[in-house]
N, C-alpha and C positions, 0 to 999 in steps of 0.2 A: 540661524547663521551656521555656515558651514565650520566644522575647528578641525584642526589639524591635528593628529596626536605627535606625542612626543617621540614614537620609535618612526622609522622609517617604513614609508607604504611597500616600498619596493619588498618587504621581508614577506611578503605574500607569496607564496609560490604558484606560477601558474602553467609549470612546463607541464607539457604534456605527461612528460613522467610521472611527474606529482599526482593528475588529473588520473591516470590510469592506476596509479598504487592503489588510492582513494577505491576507486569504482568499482576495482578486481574483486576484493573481497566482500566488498557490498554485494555482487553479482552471485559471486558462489552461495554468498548467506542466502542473497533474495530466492534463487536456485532449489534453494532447501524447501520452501515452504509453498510454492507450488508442486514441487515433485512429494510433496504429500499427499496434496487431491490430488496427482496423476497417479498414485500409486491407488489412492481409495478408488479412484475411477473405475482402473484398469481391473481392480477384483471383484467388483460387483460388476463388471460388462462382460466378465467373462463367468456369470453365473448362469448365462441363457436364458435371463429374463428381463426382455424390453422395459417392463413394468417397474424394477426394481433400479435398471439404469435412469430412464429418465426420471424417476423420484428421488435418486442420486442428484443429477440436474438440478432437480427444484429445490430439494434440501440446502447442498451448498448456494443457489443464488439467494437463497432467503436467506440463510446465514448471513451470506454478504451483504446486503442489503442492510443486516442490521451493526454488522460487526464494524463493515467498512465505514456506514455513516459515522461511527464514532474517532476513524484514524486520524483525527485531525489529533489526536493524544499523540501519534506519532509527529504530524507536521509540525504541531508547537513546541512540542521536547526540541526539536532536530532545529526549527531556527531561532528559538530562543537562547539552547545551550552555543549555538555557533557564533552569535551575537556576543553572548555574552564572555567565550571566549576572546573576541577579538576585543574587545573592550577592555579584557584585561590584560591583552598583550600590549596593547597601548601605554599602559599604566608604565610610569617613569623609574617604581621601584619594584624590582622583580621578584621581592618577599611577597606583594599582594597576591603573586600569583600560587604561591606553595599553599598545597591541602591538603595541612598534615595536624591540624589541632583535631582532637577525637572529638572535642565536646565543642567543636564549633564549626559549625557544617556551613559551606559555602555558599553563593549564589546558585553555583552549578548541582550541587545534591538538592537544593530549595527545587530548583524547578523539576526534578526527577520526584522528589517528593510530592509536590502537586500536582503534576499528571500522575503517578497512581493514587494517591487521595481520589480524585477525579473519576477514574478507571474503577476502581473498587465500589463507589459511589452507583455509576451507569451498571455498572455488572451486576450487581446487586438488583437495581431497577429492576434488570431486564432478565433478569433470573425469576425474582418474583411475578412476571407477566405472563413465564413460558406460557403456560396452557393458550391466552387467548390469543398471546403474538404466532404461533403454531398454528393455529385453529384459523383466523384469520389472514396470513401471511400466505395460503396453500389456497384459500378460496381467492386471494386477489391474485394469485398467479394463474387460475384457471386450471387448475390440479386436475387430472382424472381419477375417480376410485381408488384404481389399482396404485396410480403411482402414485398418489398423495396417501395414500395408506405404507408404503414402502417410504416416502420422504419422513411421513408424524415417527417412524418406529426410529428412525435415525436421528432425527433433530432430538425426538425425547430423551437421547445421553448426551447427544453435544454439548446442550444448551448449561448442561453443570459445569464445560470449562469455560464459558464466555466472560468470566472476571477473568481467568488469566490470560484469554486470548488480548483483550483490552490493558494489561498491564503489559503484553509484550508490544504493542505498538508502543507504550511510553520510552520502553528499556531501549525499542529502536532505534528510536527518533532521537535519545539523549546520546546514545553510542556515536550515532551516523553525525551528530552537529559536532562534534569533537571531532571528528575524524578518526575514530575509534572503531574503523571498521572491519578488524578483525575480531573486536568481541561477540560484533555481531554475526560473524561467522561462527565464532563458534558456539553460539546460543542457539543460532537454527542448526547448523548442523547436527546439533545436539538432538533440538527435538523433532528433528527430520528423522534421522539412524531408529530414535528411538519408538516414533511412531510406525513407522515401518515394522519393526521387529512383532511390537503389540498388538500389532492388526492382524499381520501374519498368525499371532498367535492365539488372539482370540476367535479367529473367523475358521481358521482350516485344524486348530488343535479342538478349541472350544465348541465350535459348529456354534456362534452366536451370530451371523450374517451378519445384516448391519448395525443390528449393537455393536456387534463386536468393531466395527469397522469405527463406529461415532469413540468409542471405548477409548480404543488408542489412540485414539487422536487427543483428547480429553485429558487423560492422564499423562501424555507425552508434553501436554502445554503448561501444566502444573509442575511438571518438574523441570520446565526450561525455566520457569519463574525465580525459581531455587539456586539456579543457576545465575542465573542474572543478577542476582540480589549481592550474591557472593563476586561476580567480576564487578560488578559496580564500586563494592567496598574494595575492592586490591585495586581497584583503578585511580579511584581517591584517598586510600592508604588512612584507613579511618579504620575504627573496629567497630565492633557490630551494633554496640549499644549506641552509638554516631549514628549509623545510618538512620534509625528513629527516632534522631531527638531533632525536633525543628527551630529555627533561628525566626523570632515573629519578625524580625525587621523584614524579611522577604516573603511574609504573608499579612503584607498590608492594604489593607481597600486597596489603594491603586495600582499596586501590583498583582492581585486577584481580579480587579477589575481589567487590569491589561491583558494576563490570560485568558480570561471569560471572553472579553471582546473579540480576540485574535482566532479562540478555539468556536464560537456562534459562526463567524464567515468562513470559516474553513468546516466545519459543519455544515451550511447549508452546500456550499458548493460540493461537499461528496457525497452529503443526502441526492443533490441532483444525479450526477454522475452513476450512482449506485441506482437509482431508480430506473434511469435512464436504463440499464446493463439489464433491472424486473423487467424492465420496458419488452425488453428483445426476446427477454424468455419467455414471457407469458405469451408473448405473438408465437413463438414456437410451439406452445404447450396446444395453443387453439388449433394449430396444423396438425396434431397430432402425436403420439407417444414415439413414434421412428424418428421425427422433426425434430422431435425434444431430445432424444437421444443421440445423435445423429450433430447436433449443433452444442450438447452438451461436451460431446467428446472432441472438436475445432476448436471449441474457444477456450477449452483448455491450451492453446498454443496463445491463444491469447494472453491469459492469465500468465504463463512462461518465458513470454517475449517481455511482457509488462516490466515485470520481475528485474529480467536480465537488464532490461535499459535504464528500469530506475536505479541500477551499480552506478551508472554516467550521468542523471538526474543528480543523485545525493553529492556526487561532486560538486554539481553546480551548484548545490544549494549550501554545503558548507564552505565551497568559498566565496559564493556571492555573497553569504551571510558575515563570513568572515572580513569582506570588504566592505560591506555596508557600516559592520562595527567598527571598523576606521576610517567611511567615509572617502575610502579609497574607488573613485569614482574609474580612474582611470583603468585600474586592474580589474575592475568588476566589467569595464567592457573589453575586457583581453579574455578574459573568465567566461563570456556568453561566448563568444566567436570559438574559442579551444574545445569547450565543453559540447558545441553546437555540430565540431567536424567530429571529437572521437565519437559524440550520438548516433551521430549517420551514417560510421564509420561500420561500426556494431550491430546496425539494423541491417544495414545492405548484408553484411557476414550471417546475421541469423534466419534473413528470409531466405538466403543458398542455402543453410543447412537446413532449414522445412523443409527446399525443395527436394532434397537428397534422401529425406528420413522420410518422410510421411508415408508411402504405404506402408515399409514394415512400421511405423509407429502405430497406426491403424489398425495393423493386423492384431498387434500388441496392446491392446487399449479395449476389441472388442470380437466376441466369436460368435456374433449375429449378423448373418449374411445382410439383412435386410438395411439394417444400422450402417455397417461396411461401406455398402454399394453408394449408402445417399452420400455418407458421409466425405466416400472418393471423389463423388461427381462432384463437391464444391470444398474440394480439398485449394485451391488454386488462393479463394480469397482468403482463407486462415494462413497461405504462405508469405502473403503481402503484408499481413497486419503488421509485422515489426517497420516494415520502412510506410506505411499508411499512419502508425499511431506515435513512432519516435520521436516526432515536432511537441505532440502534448505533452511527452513524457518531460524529455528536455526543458519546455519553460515551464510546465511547473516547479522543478527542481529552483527556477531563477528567481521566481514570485514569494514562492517558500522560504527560499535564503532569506529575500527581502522582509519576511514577514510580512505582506502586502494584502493583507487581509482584506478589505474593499475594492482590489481589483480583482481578488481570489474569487469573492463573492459576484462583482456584479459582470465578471464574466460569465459566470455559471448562470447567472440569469437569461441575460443575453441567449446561452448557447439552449436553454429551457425552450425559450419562445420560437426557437427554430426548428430545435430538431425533433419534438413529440410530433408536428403537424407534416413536416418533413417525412418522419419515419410511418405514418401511416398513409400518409400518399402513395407510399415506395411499398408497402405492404400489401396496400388494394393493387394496385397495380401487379407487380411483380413477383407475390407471392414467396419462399424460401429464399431466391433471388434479391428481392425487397428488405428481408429479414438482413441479410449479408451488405447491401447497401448501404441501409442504417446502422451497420454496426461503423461501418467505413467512413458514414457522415458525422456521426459521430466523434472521433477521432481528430479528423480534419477539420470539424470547428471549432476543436478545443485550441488546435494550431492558429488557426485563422484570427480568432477570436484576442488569443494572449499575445500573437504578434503582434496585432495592432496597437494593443495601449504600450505594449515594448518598445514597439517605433517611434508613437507619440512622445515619448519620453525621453529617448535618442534623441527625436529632432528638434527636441525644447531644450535638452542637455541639465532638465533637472527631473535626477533619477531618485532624490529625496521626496518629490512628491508621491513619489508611489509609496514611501513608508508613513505609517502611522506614527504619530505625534510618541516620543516617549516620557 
């Protein structure tokens, strides 16, 4: 049964203004943490060896592969805590909402607290595994010698900050569901400035190449952790010994069990997606170390565009989330249509600015002629990716507010059985052309695919069905 709360739905805000405050800062944050790989890029392609850039390539997609499968510690933080704010804006006495007893930590710090429990947990795993997940991870990419010897030298420092890279998708997600998205500006920013600075000074003071490049990155993630730890306690106005004391009433079977559930579908779905991303690289790696290098340096406008739209994604997802926790059925489809025009709005603006920047970006990214030349000739379709892939970005944001973990997943299914068989059709056939295709098809059946159960839903008018039972 549907219930009504006691405050008014209408205290939602859904003007455009609102939608943009929200998204801005998420953009500059998200901003930060790709122009880290574009900075580590841009120093090893201008080291004049093919070999070391495209092991660059493989490094970071492996990393992702592994790091990303786990950001569902972001998507749970972000529509758990937005749920759960809305739920207590609901609430009729507005004492339940102050967070200021030290020794009695709220629903909102519980759920920060068990994604990094969680986080600390997997990083550890996957800490303990380096050697074979390295070893293995470089053979199923189809590694060559040279560049898979230049990937193992890099991944073998990264792999010590992967606990803190996985407690910053928690700190994310918890920030972005509050609408607290200038901590998260200032947490990347942080360790954006700061990785920069370290790389800089490992690689050209230190002469450690790409140690020195995994280095700063490593230690810049550790210390945004430090950081976060500290805005999280002045966010909730609790002192430090608070922040680690936990409340069991919000660590009970079925609220453990409700997280588990939520964070398994939102895991497989970005183990697919992430696989899917190996997918394209390893086809690049088989074409060659120019291919690989060449398509490593494009999609980094990928990664950049990604970034920038999910600023207008995280909108949608704290306040769909925000509506969903009042059952505010009506503002949550004001919320899809607003959030839908400023996505498209931002995509159109950022594929004109590819179109403006990209040689000198090119120039600035790589001083091998060879790299350059392929990488100009299919400069065209890494211009398009932001209005090609802005539809996924956008309703994931909607599904995620929802928490809708069963469409999250059996989308990602769906889009499995299409696009591996799909992406090697377009491969034999069409060859680097093929590659850029399936990056493309991809994209647009994440679109295709979460529109339709969004429609379905639309045109039944019950948009409860898409949430899991609480």
């Amino acid at each position: 049964m549907t219930m009504t709360p006691s405050n008014p739905l209408s205290s939602i805000d859904t003007r455009y203004r609102h939608i943009i405050a929200i998204a801005l800062p998420v953009l500059l944050a998200n901003l930060a943490m790709p122009l880290q790989s574009v900075i580590d890029t841009a120093i090893v392609g201008n080291m004049n060896d093919t070999a070391k850039l495209a092991g660059m390539g493989l490094a970071i997609q492996l990393l992702s592969l592994l790091l990303v499968s786990f950001n569902f510690l972001q998507y749970a933080s972000s529509g758990l805590s937005a749920q759960a704010l809305g739920q207590m804006a609901s609430l009729p006495d507005n004492s339940n909402r102050n967070i200021t007893a030290n020794l009695n930590p709220s629903p909102l710090l519980s759920i920060l607290q068990r994604a990094l429990l969680l986080a600390f947990i997997i990083g550890v795993i996957l800490l303990l595994a380096k050697p074979w997940l390295i070893d293995f991870g470089l053979q199923a990419l189809s590694a060559n010698p040279d560049s898979g010897s230049a990937a193992h030298s890099y991944l073998d420092v990264r792999f010590w900050g992967v606990i803190a890279e996985l407690m910053n998708f928690a700190f994310i997600g918890w920030f972005a569901g509050q609408g607290k998205t200038r901590y998260m500006l200032y947490q990347q920013g942080f360790i954006a400035v700061l990785n920069i600075v370290l790389t800089l000074f490992f690689v050209f003071t230190m002469q450690m190449g790409l140690a020195g490049v995994a280095l700063g990155t490593t230690i810049a993630f550790w210390c945004g952790v430090i950081l976060a730890l500290a805005l999280s306690r002045q966010h909730l106005r609790i002192s430090w010994q608070a922040m680690f004391v936990t409340d069991y009433r919000y660590f009970t079977q079925k609220k453990m069990l409700r997280l588990f559930s939520l964070n398994k579908d939102i895991f497989i779905r970005t183990l697919i997606l992430t696989l899917s991303l190996a997918w394209i690289t390893r086809l690049s790696a088989q074409s060659g170390d120019v291919i690989l290098a060449a398509n490593a340096i494009l999609l980094q406008v990928l990664s950049i565009s990604a970034f920038a739209l999910d600023g207008v994604a995280v909108s949608a997802e704290t306040l769909s989330g925000q509506a969903a926790g009042r059952r505010d059925w009506t503002g949550f489809r004001t919320i899809i249509k607003r959030t839908g025009i400023v996505s498209y709005g931002l995509a159109l603006t950022l594929s004109a600015i590819w179109w403006l920047v990209m040689p000198f970006y090119l120039q600035f990214m790589t001083n091998i002629d060879s790299v350059f030349t392929l990488a100009y000739e299919y400069h065209i379709y890494a211009v398009l990716l932001p209005l090609v892939g802005v539809g996924a970005y956008w309703l994931d944001g909607i599904f995620f507010g929802l928490t809708a973990g069963n469409v999250i997943r059996n989308a990602a299914l769906i889009l499995a059985a299409i696009f591996f068989p799909l992406s090697e059709l377009l491969y034999q056939q069409w060859d680097i052309t093929g590659i850029w295709l399936s990056i493309w098809a991809l994209l647009l059946l994440r679109l295709a695919i979460l529109g339709i159960f969004l429609y379905r839903a639309h045109q039944s008018g019950s948009y409860e069905k898409l949430q899991p039972e609480s």
